[in-house]
C-alpha positions in Angstrom: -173.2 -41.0 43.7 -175.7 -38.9 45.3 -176.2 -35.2 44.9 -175.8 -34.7 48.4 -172.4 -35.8 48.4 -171.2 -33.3 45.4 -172.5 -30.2 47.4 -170.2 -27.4 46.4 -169.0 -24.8 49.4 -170.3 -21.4 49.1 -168.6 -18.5 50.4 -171.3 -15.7 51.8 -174.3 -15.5 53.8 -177.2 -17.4 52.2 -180.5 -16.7 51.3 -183.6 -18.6 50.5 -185.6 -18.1 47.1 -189.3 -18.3 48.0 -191.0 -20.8 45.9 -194.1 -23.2 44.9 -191.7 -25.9 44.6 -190.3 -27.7 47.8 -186.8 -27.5 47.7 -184.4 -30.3 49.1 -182.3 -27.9 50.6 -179.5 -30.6 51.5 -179.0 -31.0 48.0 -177.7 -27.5 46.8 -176.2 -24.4 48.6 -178.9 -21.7 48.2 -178.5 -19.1 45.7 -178.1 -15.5 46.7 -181.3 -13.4 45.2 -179.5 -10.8 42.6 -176.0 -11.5 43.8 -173.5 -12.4 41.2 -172.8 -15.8 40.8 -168.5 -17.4 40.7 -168.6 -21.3 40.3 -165.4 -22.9 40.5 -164.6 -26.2 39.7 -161.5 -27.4 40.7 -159.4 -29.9 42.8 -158.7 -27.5 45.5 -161.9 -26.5 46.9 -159.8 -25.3 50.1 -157.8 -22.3 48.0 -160.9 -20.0 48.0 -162.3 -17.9 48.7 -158.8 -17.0 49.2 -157.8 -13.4 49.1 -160.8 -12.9 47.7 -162.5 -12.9 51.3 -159.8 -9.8 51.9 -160.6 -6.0 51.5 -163.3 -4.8 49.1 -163.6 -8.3 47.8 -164.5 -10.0 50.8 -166.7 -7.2 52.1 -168.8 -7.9 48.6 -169.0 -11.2 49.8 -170.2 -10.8 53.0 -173.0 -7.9 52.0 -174.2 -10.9 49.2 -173.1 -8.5 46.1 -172.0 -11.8 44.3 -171.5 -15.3 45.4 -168.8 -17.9 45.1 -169.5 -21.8 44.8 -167.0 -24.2 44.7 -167.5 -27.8 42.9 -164.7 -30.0 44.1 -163.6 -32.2 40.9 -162.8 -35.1 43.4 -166.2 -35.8 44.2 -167.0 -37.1 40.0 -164.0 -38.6 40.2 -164.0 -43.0 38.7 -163.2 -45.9 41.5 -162.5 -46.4 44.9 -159.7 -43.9 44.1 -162.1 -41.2 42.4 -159.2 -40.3 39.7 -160.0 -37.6 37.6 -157.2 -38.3 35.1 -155.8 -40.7 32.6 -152.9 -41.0 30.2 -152.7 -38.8 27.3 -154.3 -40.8 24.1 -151.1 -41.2 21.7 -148.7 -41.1 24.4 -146.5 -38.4 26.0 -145.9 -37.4 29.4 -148.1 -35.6 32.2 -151.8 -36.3 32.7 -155.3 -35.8 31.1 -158.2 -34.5 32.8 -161.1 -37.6 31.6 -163.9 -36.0 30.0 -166.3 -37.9 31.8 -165.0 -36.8 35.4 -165.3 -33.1 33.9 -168.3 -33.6 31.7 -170.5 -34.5 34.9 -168.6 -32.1 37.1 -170.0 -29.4 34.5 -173.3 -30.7 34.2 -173.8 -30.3 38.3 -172.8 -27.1 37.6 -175.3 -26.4 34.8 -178.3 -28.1 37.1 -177.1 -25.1 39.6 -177.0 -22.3 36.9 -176.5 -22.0 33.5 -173.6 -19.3 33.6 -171.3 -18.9 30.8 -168.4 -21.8 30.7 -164.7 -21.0 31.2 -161.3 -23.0 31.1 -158.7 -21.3 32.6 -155.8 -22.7 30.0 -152.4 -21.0 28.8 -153.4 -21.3 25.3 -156.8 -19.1 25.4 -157.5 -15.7 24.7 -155.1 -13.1 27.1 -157.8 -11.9 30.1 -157.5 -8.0 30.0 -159.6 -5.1 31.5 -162.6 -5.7 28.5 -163.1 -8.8 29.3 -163.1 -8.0 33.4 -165.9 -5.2 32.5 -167.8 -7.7 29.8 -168.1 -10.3 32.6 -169.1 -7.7 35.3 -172.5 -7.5 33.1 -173.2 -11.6 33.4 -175.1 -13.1 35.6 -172.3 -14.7 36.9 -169.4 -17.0 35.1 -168.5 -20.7 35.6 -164.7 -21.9 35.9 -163.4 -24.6 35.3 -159.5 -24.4 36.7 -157.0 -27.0 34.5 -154.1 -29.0 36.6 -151.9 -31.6 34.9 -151.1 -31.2 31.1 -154.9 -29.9 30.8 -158.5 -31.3 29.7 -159.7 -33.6 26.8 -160.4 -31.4 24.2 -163.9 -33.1 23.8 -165.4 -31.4 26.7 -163.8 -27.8 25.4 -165.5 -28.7 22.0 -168.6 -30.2 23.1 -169.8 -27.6 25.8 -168.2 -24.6 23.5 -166.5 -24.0 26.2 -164.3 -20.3 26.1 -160.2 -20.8 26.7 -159.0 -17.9 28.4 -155.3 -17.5 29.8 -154.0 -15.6 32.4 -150.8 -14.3 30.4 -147.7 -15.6 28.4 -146.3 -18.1 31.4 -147.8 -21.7 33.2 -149.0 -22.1 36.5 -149.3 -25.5 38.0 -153.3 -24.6 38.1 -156.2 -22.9 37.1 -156.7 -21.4 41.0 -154.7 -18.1 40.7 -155.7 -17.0 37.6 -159.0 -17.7 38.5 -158.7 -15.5 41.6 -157.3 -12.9 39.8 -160.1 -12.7 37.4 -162.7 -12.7 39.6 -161.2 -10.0 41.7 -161.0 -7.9 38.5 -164.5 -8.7 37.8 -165.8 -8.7 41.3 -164.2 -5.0 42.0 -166.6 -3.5 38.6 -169.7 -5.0 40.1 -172.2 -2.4 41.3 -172.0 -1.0 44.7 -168.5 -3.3 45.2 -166.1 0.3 45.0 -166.5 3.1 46.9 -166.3 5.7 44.1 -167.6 4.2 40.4 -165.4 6.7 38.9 -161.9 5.5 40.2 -162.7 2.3 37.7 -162.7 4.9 34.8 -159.9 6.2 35.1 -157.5 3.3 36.0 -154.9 1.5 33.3 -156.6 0.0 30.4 -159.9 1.5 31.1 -159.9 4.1 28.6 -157.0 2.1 26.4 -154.1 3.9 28.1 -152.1 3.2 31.2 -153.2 5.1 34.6 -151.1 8.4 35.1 -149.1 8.8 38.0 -150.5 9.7 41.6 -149.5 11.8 44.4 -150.8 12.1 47.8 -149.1 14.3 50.8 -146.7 15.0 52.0 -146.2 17.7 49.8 -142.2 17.3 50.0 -140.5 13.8 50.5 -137.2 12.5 50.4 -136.3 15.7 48.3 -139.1 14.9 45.7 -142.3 17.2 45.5 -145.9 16.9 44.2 -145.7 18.0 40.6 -147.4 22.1 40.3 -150.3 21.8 38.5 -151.7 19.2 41.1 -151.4 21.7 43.7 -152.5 24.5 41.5 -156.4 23.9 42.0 -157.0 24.1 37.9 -159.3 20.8 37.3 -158.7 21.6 33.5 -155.0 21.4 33.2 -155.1 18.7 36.0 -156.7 16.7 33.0 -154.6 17.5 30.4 -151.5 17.1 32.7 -153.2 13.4 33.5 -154.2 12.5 30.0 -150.2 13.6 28.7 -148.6 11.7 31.4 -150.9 8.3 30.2 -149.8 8.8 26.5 -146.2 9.3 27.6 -146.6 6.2 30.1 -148.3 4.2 27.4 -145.7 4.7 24.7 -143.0 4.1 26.4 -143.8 0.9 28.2 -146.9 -0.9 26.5 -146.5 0.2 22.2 -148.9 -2.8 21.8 -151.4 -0.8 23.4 -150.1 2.6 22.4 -150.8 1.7 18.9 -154.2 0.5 19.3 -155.0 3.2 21.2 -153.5 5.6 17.7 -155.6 3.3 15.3 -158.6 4.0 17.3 -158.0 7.7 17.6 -157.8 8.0 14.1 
């Protein structure tokens, strides 16, 4: 198999890096100069960009804040049939992703750009806002989206590659979770927002869940815009925000209430 036949799809305008060295440009999708870099590997190639190419997203995208790549599995996969999986070794039902189908999927990846390695997988570490804003500070992030009953654990251990999971439930793929990460990531990426500080005060940002909002009319339905937002005092604005996020947080998330008291005290 060539390397021109495993040429991932990239979503964005392009750009040329000037260098010494002449490039086979055939072989590879040109990198975006200081753009963030997404690769996906997965079986579904077609799913992105997705809604990522909507809204603030998809404007990033198109004014080459970050760049997505797609590697489609299919293209490593063994015979005339290009499988990708096997039976699981001691029996049981469902499929196995092979390791060797990954293992050079991964490495074409690599050859692109060595970005940090991640299985999407119900059994890794729960994706929240800390991670989002850890990522945003990458160059860029590689990931690897599971189908069937998952991958042979000898890729995860041999490339140390991070598990993270979505939440507490299975999809039938990696695809939407990996969507939703990236457009948690993509959105904290310089220039991507409008405002910076609308990130900073959002749910989970600061440990506590985002306070209600209000916008005119003043009156609807019989319901009105509580007084202190109309009463022009930025300080007890604050303090009215920052008790309506305690009450919010203790009431629905006590996981997070709690860590937010531990850290407090």
């Amino acid at each position: 198999m060539t390397e021109t036949s495993q040429k991932p799809k990239s979503f964005g305008r392009k750009s040329i890096r000037v260098t010494a060295t002449p490039q086979d440009l055939m072989a590879e999708t040109p990198q975006l100069a200081r753009a963030w870099q997404a690769q996906i590997i997965t079986l579904f190639p077609q799913a992105f960009p997705g809604v990522l190419g909507e809204s603030l997203t998809g404007k990033a995208l198109k004014e080459e804040r970050w760049q997505l790549d797609t590697i489609d599995l299919r293209h490593f996969g063994i015979g005339k049939h290009r499988n990708v999986d096997d039976t699981p070794a001691g029996g049981g039902a469902g499929m196995v992703i092979r390791p060797d189908v990954m293992g050079a999927a991964i490495d074409h990846a690599q050859r692109r750009a060595r970005l940090p390695l991640v299985y999407l997988s119900p059994r890794g570490r729960r994706f929240d806002q800390a991670m989002a804003q850890k990522w945003a500070k990458y160059p860029g992030i590689t990931m690897i989206c599971g189908r069937f009953e998952g991958l042979d654990q000898r890729v995860i251990d041999h490339y140390g590659i991070a598990e993270v999971s979505l939440g507490d439930f299975i999809l039938t793929g990696g695809e939407i979770a990996a969507q939703s990460m990236l457009d948690a990531t993509v959105r904290l990426l310089p220039g991507v927002l409008g405002n910076s500080e609308s990130t900073e005060d959002e749910s989970f940002s600061n440990g506590l869940l985002e306070h209600p909002q209000y916008t005119r009319p003043a009156e609807w339905q019989g319901h009105t815009i509580p007084d202190v937002l109309m009463s022009g005092h930025h300080g007890e604005i604050a303090k009215w925000r920052q008790a309506q996020s305690e009450e919010i947080t203790e009431q629905r998330r006590p996981d997070l209430w709690q860590a937010h008291q531990d850290k407090s005290s």
